[in-house]
C-alpha positions in Angstrom: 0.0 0.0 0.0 1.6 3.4 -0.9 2.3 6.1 1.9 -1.0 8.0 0.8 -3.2 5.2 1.5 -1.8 4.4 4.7 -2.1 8.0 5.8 -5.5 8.0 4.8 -6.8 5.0 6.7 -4.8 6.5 9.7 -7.3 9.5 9.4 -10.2 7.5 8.5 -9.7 5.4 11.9 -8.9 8.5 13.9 -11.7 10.3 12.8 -14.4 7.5 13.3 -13.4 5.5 16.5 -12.6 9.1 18.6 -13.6 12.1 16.6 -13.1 14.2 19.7 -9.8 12.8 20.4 -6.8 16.1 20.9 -3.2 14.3 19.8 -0.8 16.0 17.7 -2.5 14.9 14.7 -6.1 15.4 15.7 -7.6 18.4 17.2 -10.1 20.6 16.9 -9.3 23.7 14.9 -9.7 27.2 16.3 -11.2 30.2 16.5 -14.0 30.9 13.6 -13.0 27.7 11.7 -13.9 25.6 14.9 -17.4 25.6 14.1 -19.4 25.1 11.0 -22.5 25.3 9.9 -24.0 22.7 8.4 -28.1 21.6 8.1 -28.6 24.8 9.4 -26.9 23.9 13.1 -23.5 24.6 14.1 -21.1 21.8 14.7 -17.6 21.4 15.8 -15.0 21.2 13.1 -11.8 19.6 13.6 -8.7 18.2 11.8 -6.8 15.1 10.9 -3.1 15.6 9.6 -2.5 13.2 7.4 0.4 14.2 6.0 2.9 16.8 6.5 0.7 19.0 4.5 -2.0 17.0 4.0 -4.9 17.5 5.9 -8.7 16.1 6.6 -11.2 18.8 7.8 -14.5 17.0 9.3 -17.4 18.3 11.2 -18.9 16.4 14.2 -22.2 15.8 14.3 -22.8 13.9 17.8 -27.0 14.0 17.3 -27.4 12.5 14.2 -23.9 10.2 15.2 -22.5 11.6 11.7 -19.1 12.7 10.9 -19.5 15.2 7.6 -15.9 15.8 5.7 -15.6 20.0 5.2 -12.4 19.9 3.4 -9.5 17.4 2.6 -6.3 18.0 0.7 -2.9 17.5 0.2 -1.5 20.4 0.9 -1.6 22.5 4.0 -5.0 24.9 4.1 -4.4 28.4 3.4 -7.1 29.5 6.1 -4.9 28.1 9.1 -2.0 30.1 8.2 -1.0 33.3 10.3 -0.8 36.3 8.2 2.8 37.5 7.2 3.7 40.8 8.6 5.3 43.1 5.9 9.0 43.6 6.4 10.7 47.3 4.8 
């Protein structure tokens, strides 16, 4: 199995036997990207690294028990970076 795959059953297993788990591949994210809206109710969102860019965004649903991928991708997401200050 290439290095992908494994990485992406790693996430897939993360994500669905503790989705709440906080490891330093798994954690919720923060501030305004922590939640999401989905259905019209606001869920939790957190993250799966499954590479070192690579990353699985999922929202946790804990009424309907459903765990709803927001975002996945292979390199890391533009929205978690810090903006760069401007150097003269």
């Amino acid at each position: 199995m290439s290095q992908a795959l494994e990485a992406a059953d790693r996430a897939w297993v993360a994500m669905t036997s503790d989705p709440r788990r906080t490891a330093d591949r798994q954690h919720q994210l923060r501030g305004s990207l922590g939640q999401v809206i989905i259905g019209g109710r606001k869920l939790d969102q957190s993250q799966v690294e499954t590479t070192a860019g690579g990353r699985v965004w999922y929202a946790i649903d804990d009424e309907d028990k459903v765990l709803w991928v927001t975002q996945a991708g292979i390199a890391h997401p533009k929205q978690t970076e810090a903006p760069r200050r401007r150097t003269r």
